[in-house]
N, C-alpha and C positions, 0 to 999 in steps of 0.2 A: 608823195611823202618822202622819198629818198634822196629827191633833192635835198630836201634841209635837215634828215637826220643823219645824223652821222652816229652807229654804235661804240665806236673807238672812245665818245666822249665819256660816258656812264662811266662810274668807276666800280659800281658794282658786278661781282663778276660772273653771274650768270644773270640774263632775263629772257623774257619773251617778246615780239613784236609782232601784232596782229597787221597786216597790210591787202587790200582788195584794188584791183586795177582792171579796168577795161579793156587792157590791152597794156603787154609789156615789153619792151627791148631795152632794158639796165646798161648803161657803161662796163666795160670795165673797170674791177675793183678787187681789194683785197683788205681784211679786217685783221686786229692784232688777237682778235678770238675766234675759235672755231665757230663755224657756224650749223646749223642744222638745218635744215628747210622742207617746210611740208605745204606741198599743195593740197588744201581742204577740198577746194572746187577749183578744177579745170587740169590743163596737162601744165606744167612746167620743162622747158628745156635749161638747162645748165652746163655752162661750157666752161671750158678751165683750157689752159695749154697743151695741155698733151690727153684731154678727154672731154666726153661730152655725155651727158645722163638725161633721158628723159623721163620724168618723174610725174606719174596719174595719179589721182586720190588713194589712201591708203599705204601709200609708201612717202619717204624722208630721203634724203642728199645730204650726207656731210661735209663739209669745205674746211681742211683742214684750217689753222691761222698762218694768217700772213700768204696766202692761195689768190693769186689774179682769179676770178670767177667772173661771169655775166648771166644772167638772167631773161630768162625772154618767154613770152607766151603770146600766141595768135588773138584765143578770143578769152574773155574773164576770166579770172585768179583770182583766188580768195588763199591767201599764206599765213603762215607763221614760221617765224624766225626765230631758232633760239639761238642765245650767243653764249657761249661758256670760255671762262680762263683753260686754259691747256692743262692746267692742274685740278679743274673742278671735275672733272666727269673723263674718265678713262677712253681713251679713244686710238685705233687702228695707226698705224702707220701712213694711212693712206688715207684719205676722203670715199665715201661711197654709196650707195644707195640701199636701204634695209625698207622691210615692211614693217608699216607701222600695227600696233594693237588699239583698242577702242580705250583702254586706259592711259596710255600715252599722248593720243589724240585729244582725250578728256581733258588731263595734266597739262595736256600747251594750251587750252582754251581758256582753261582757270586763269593758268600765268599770265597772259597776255593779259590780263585784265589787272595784273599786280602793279604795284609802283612802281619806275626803273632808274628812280634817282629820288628814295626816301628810305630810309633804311625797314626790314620788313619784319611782322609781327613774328611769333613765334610757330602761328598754325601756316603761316605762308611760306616760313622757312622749311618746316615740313614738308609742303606738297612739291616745292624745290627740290630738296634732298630726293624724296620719293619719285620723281622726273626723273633724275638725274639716276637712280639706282637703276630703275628697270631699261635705259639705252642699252647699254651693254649686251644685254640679251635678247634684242629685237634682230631677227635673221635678214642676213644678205641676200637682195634682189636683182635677178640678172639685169639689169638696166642701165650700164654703160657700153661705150666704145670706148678704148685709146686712140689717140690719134698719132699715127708716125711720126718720129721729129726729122729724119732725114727728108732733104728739101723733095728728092726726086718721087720718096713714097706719099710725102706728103703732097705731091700734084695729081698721086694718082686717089687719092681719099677724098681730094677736093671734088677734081671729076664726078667720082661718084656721090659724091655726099648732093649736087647738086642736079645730076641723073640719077637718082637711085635703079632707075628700070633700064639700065644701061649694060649692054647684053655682052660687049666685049669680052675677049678673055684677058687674062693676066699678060699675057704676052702681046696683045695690041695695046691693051694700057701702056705695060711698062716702055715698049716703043715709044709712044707717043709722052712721057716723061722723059726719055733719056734715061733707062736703066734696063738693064738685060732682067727678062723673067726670073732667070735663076737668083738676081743680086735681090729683086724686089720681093719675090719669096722668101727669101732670107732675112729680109732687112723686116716685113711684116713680123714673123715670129719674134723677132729679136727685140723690138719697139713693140709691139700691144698684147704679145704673150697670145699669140690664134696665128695659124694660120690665114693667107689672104681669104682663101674663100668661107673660113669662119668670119672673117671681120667683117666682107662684106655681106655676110644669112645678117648678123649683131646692126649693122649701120640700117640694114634694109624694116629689119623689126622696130626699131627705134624709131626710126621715121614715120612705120607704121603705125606706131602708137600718137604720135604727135597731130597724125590727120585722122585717124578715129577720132581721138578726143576734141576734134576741133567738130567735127560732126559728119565725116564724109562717108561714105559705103563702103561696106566691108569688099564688094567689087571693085569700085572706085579707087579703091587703096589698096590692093592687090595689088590692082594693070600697074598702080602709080610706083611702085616699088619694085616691079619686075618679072611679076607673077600670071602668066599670061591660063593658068590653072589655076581656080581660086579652091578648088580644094586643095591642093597643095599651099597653098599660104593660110590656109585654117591649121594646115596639120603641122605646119612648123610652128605659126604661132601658138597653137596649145601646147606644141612640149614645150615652145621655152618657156610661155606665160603661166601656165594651166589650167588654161582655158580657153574658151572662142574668142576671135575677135565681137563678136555679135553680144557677149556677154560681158565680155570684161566691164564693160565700164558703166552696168546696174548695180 
């Protein structure tokens, strides 16, 4: 479907787009409206330039306008996309990831179903308006990383992002980038607002979340992220998530 839709055409300035795929890896893109994005069914990863959100049923991503974003999920997706004018619906300085309510959820299913290039009755502009009111106060979910933009931090986030179970410290990383421990300590806080070894607990759950949701064991994806104690990878992921891995995703 995204090959031939393009949202920038509508000139109406908020709608909904319902979209299901077997399997996703989106280009590179960026809209002149903000976007919203809720995985109904399956996990969603979202990358942007300097961040990356993994997004499971029940929670939303916002993409500010005019944001390069891609899109990508391993096994089925079922989405909805809202698109809003910058002026229609109040929104953060930043793009980000909130949990969603069952009335919101409700509200993007109706809209999707609405016209997106016919002008809309009076009870449709309501459930619009009524969308659009309760965003604002759906709470933030820990569900990003930033990603470093200096080149030498950003060799060392790649490494990891592609070994998450990669046991090195900060100081054979940073070696093996070209930058001293102390620069690349430095340089993490300053670029993603954590410390290195918050970002990489943040990089490591995220991932974790990407292969739960693809179907894999809560063992399985422990070892696979670095967790050579799987009660220890329960016990971090209930504080961050709040809840088991084994639960979250009934």
């Amino acid at each position: 479907m995204m090959g031939a839709f393009d949202p920038d055409s509508f000139e109406r300035s908020v709608f909904v787009v319902e979209e299901r795929y077997d399997a996703l890896d989106e280009p590179w893109h960026a809209y002149r409206r903000a976007r919203l994005i809720h995985a109904n069914e399956g996990v969603l990863t979202v990358r942007t330039e300097t961040g990356r959100w993994v997004v499971p049923p029940g929670h939303v991503v916002w993409m500010m306008p005019n944001v390069l974003h891609r899109l990508a999920a391993a096994e089925p997706v079922h989405l909805y996309s809202l698109y809003a004018d910058a002026d229609a619906v109040p929104l953060a300085e930043q793009g980000g990831a909130v949990v969603l309510d069952r009335l919101v959820e409700a509200l993007l299913m109706a809209a999707a179903d609405l016209p997106k290039d016919q002008p809309l009755d009076a009870q449709s502009r309501r459930l619009i308006q009524v969308l659009l009111d309760r965003l604002p106060g759906l709470p933030a979910a820990p569900l990003a990383v930033h990603w470093p933009r200096d080149p030498r931090t950003q060799r060392i986030a790649d490494a990891l992002n592609a070994n998450p179970a990669e046991q090195a410290v900060l100081e054979d990383l940073a070696a093996a980038a070209g930058v001293t421990a102390r620069t690349a300590a430095r340089l993490f806080v300053k670029e993603t607002g954590q410390t290195f070894g918050q970002w990489r607990q943040q990089l490591r759950l995220l991932v974790a979340l990407e292969r739960l949701g693809a179907g894999a064991s809560v063992t399985q994806v422990a070892l696979e992220v670095g967790y050579s104690d799987v009660s220890s990878f329960i016990a971090v992921f209930r504080e961050a998530f709040g809840d088991t891995p084994a639960r979250y995703f009934r």
